[in-house]
N, C-alpha and C positions, 0 to 999 in steps of 0.2 A: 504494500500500500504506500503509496506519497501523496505526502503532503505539499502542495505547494504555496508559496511565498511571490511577492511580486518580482524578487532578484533571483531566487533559487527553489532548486529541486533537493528535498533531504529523504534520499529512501531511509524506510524504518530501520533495515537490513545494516545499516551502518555499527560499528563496532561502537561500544559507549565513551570510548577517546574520543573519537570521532563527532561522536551528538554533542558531546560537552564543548568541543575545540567549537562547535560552528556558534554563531552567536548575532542576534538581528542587529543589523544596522544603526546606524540614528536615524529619524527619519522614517524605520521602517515600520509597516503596522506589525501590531501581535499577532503570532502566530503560535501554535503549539506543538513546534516540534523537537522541543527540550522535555525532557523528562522535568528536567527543574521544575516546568510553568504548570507542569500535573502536580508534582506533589505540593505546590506552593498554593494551588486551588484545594488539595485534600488539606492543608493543613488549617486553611480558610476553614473548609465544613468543621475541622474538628473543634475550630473555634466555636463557632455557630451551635452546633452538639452541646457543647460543655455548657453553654449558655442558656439553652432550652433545656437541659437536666434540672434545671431550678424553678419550672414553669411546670407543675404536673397536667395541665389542661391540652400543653400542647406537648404531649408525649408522642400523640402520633402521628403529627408533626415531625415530629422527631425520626421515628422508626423510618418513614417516608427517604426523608433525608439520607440516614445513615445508610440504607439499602441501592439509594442513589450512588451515594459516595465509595461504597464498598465494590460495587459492581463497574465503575468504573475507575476504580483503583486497577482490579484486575485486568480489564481488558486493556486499560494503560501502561501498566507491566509488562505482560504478555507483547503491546506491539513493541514495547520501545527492549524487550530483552531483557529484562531483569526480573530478579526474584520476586516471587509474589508473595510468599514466607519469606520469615528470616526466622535464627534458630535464636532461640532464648533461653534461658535458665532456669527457666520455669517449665518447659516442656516435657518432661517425663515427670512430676507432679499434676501438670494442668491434666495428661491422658492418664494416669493412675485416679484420679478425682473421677474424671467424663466416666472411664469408665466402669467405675464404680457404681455412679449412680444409674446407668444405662444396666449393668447387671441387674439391681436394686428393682429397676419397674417394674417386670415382671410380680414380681413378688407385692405389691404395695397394695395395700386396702382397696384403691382406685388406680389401678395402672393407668388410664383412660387422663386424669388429672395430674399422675406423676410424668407420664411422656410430656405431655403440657408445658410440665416445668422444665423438663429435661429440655425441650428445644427452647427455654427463654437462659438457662443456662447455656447453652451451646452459641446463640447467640453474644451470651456477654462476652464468651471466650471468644470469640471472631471479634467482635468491638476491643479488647484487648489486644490482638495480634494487629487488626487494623493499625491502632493510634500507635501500635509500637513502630508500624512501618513507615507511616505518616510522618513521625517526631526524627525517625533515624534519616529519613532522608530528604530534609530540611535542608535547602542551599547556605541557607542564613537564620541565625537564630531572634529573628522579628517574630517569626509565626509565632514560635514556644516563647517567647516574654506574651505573646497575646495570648495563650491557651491557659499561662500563668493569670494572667490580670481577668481573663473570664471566669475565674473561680473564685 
């Protein structure tokens, strides 16, 4: 896939030297074919997120949003060649937990109301891995003093 710009052609295919080295003009309009200008829009939502967790009325509002943001994280990833996980230190805890409680259902008074929870848990762990990928790959630390001052 390319993108184009009024001065150039950037295939996705380029190596991540490569994405980083090109860089718009003066003069030139916005374009997004810097991974930069993706995660600097996710770190925007995470602001936006943080800020509407304090707002219960408009929580799914919220959901809306994060499902947006989440799913084009991934396919932004995916074109521009980067990991769509990263590995964290929490991860053979986070899957000892999932699936513990995933064991657990089966078994529950109402399994019917436990799976329920099981996917509002499994979401939080995605909202988790998201912001952790969001925060790490921050050109510049403006977004996270903003993620900071919206709490």
């Amino acid at each position: 896939m390319i993108f184009e710009s009024s001065d150039e052609r950037v295939n996705i295919a380029m190596s991540t030297a490569e994405r980083q080295a090109t860089k718009s003009k003066p003069g030139q309009e916005l374009s997004w074919h810097r991974p930069a200008d993706l995660w600097t829009v996710q770190g925007c939502g995470l602001i936006v997120l943080t800020f509407l967790c304090f707002f219960p009325r408009l929580s799914h509002v919220g959901e809306y949003v994060f499902l947006a943001l989440v799913l084009t994280a991934i396919v932004g990833a995916w074109l521009y060649g980067e990991k769509v996980v990263l590995r964290t230190p929490l991860d053979v805890p986070l899957l000892l937990f999932v699936g513990w409680v995933l064991v657990t259902v089966p078994f529950a008074t109402d399994p019917a109301y436990s799976f329920a929870e099981w996917r509002k848990l499994a979401t939080k762990i995605l909202s988790f891995y998201w912001a952790f990928r969001v925060l790490q790959a921050q050109p510049n630390r403006t977004v996270t003093r903003g993620i900071l001052a919206a709490v």
